[in-house]
C-alpha positions as CSV (number, residue, x, y, z in Angstrom):
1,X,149.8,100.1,40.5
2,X,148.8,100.1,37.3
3,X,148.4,97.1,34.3
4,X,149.4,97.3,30.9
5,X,148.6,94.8,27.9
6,X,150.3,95.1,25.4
7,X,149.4,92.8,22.4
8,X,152.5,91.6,20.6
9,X,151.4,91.0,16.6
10,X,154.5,91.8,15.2
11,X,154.8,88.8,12.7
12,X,154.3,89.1,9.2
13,X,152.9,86.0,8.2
14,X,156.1,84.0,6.5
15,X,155.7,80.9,8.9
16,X,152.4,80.1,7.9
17,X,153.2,80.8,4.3
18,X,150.3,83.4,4.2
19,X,150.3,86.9,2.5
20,X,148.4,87.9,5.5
21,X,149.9,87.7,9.0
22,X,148.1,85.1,11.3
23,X,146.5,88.1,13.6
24,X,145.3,89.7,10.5
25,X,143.1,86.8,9.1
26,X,139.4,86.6,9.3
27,X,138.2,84.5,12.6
28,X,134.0,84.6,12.3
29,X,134.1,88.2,10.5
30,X,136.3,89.8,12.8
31,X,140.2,90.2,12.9
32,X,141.9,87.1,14.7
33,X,143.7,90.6,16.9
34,X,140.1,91.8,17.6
35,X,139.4,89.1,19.9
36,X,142.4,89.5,22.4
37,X,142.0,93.0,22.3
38,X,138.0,93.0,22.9
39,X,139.2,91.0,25.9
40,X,141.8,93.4,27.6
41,X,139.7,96.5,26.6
42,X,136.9,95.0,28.4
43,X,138.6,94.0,32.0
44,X,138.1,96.4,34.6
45,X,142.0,95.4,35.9
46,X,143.2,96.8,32.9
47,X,144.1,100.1,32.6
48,X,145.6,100.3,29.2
49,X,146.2,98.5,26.1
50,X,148.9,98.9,23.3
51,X,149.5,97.0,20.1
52,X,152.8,96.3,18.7
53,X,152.9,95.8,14.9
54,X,154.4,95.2,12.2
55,X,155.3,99.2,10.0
56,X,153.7,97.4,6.8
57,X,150.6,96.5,8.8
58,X,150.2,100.1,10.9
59,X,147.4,101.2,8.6
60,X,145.2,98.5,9.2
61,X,145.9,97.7,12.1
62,X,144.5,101.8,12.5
63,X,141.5,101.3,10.5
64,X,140.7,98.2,13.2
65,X,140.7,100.3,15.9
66,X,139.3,103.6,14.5
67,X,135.8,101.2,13.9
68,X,136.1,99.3,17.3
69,X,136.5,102.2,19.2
70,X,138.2,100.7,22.3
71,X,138.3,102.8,25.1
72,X,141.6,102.1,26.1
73,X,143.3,101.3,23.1
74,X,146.1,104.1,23.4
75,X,148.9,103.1,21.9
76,X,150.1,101.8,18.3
77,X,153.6,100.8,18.6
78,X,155.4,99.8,15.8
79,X,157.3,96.3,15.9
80,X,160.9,95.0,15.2
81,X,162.0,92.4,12.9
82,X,162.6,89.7,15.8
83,X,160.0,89.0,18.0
84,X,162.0,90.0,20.9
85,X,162.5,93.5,19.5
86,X,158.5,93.9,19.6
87,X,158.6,93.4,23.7
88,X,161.8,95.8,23.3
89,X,159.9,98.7,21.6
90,X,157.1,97.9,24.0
91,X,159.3,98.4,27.0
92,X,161.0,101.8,25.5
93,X,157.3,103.0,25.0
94,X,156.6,102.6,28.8
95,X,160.4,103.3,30.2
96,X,159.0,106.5,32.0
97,X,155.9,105.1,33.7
98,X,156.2,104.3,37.6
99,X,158.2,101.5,39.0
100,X,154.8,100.0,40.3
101,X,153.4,99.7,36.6
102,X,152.8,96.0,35.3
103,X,153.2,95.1,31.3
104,X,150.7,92.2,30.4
105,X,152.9,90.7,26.7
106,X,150.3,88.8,25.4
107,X,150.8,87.0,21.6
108,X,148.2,88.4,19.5
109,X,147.9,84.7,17.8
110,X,146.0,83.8,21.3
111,X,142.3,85.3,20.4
112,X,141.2,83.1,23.0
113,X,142.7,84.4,26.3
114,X,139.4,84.9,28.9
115,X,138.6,86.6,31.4
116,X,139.7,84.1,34.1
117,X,143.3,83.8,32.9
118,X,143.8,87.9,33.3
119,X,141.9,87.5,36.2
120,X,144.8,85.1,37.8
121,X,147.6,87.0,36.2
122,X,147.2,90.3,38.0
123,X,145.9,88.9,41.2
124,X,149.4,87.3,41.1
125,X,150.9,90.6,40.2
126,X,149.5,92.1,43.2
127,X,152.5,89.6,44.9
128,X,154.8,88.8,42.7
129,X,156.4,90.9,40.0
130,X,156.6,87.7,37.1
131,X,154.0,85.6,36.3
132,X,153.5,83.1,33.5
133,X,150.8,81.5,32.5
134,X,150.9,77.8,31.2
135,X,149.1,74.4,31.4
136,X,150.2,70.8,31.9
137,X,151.8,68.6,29.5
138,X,149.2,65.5,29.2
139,X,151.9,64.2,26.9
140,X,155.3,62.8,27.3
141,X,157.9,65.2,26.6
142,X,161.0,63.7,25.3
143,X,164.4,66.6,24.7
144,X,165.7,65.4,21.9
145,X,169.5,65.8,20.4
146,X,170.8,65.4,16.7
147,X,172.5,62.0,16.3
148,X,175.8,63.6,14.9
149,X,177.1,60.0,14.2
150,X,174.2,59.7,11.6
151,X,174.5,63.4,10.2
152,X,178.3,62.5,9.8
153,X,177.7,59.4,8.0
154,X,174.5,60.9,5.8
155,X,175.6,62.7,2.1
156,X,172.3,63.0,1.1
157,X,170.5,66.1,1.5
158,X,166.7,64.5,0.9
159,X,167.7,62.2,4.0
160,X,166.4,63.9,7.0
161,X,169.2,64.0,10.0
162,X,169.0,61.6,12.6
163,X,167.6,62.4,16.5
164,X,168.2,60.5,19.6
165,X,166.1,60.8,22.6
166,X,168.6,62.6,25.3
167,X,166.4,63.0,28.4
168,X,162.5,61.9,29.6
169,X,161.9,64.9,31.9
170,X,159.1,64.0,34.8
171,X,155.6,64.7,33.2
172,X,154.5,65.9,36.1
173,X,156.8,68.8,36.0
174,X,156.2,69.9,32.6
175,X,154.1,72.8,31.6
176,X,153.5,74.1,28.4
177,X,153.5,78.0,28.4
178,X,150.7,80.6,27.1
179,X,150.8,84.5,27.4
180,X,150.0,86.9,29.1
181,X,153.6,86.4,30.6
182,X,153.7,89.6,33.2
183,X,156.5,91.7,34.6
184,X,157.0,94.3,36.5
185,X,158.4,97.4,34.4
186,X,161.8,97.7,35.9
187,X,162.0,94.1,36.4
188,X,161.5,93.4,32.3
189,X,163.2,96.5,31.7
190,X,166.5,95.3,33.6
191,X,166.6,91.7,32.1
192,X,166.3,93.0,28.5
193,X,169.5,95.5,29.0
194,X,171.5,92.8,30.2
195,X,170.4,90.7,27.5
196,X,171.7,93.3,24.8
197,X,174.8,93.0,26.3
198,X,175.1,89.7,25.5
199,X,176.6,88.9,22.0
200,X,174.6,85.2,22.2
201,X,171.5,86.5,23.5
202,X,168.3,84.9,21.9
203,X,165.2,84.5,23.0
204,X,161.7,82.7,22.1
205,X,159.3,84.3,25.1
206,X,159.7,87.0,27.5
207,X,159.9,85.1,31.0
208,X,163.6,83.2,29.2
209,X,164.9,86.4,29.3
210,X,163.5,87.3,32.6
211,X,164.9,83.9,33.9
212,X,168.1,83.6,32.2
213,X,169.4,87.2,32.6
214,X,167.6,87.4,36.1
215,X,168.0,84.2,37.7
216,X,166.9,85.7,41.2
217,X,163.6,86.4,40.2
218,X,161.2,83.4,40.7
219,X,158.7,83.6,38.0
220,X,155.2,82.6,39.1
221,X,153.0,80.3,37.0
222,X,149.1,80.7,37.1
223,X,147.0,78.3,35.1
224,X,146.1,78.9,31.3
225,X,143.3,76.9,29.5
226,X,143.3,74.7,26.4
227,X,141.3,77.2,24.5
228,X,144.4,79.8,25.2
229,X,146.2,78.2,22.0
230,X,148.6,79.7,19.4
231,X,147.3,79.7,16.4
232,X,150.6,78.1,13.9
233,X,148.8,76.5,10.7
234,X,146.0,77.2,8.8
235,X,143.9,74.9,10.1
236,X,144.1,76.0,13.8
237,X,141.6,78.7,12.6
238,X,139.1,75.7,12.5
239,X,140.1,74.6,15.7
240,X,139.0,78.5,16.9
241,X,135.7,78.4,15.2
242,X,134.7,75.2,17.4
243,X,135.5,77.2,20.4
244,X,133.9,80.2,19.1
245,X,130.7,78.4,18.2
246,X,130.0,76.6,21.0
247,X,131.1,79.5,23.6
C-alpha cells in the first residue's frame, strides 16, 4: 500500500481579488504552498507527493521546488479550470498505479495541516478506503432558502434578496470539513467516471462526489484542528502568522 498527496493549488487568485493566487502569496518569507508541502515531504507515511497547478503558474511553482529540494516531490501536474478537474488530472496521473494505492487531496490554501492530522488519515486508510477529515461546528448552523415571495415582490437590483431559515440541523451532528480528504484509487477513480456521466454533476470537495455517485461507500471522518483553516480573505494570512509565531 502506498500514499499519495497530492496538493490541489489550482486556483488562480479571482476570489480573493488578488493578482497572485492565495497559495502563491508570501506567509513569513516562504510560499503559503511551501508549508503543506514541507509537511507531506517530511512524513515517513508518505510515499509521494504531487502538485496540481494552475498552466500560468507551472514555472514558479518549478522554481519553488527546484530551491526546496523535496525528496519526494515527483510530480507537477498541471490543473483544470474547475476545481474538480484538478482532482481529475490528479486521478488520470495515477490511473496505472495499484489498486492498493491511497491519494491524500489536500487544498494547498491549508499551510497548516500537521503531522497529527496525516497521522489519523492514513491509520484510517489502513481500514477504510475514504476518510475525511473535519471538526465540529461550535456554532449553530442554520440551511437557509431564498424567500421567493420577497425576490418576486423586489424590482430593485441594490435590494439584496430575501432568505428564510428552512431547517436547524442538530449541532451535535455538524462538522465542518478540512482536507486531506482520502480515497482509495479505484474507489475515487470510479465515483469521478460516473460523475462525468452525469449532465448536472457539480461538485465543491472530493468526498461529495465519492458520497453522492458512491452512496455505498461509508466515508470515515478523523478529527481536523482549528489551525487546519482555508485561507479565503486577505486577512486570514494574519490569522496564519499568529499560528506561525507562536508554534
Amino acid at each position: 500500500m502506498s500514499n499519495i498527496a497530492v496538493i490541489l493549488a489550482g486556483g488562480t487568485g479571482k476570489r480573493m481579488g488578488s493578482s497572485v493566487p492565495k497559495q502563491f502569496m508570501d506567509l513569513q518569507g516562504r510560499a503559503v504552498i511551501e508549508y503543506s508541502i514541507e509537511t507531506f515531504d517530511r512524513h515517513p507515511a508518505i510515499d509521494e507527493v504531487a502538485v496540481v497547478v494552475h498552466p500560468d503558474w507551472r514555472g514558479k511553482m518549478e522554481e519553488i521546488a527546484a530551491a526546496r529540494g523535496w525528496e519526494k516531490l515527483r510530480r507537477i501536474i498541471d490543473g483544470g479550470s474547475e476545481r474538480y478537474m484538478s482532482s481529475l488530472n490528479a486521478i488520470m496521473a495515477y490511473i496505472n498505479e495499484a489498486d492498493d494505492t491511497n491519494l491524500l487531496l489536500h487544498d494547498a490554501a491549508r499551510p497548516m495541516v500537521s503531522t497529527e492530522i496525516v497521522d489519523r488519515v492514513v491509520a484510517a486508510l489502513r481500514r477504510h478506503e475514504a476518510v475525511g477529515v473535519a471538526v465540529p461546528s461550535t456554532d449553530t448552523v442554520w440551511e437557509v432558502h431564498p424567500d421567493m415571495g420577497e425576490a418576486l415582490m423586489d424590482t430593485s437590483e441594490k435590494c439584496e434578496v430575501g432568505r428564510f431559515v428552512a431547517r436547524i440541523p442538530e449541532r451535535r451532528l455538524m462538522w465542518r470539513a478540512q482536507t486531506p480528504q482520502a480515497f482509495r484509487l479505484p474507489l475515487i477513480r470510479d465515483a469521478y467516471q460516473r460523475a462525468l456521466q452525469d449532465p448536472l454533476f457539480q461538485a465543491t470537495d472530493d468526498a461529495g462526489v465519492v458520497r453522492r455517485y458512491m452512496p455505498g461507500t461509508k466515508i470515515t471522518v478523523v478529527a481536523g484542528e482549528e489551525r487546519n483553516m482555508k485561507i479565503t480573505r486577505a486577512d486570514d494570512l494574519s490569522v496564519m502568522l499568529k499560528y506561525i509565531n507562536n508554534g
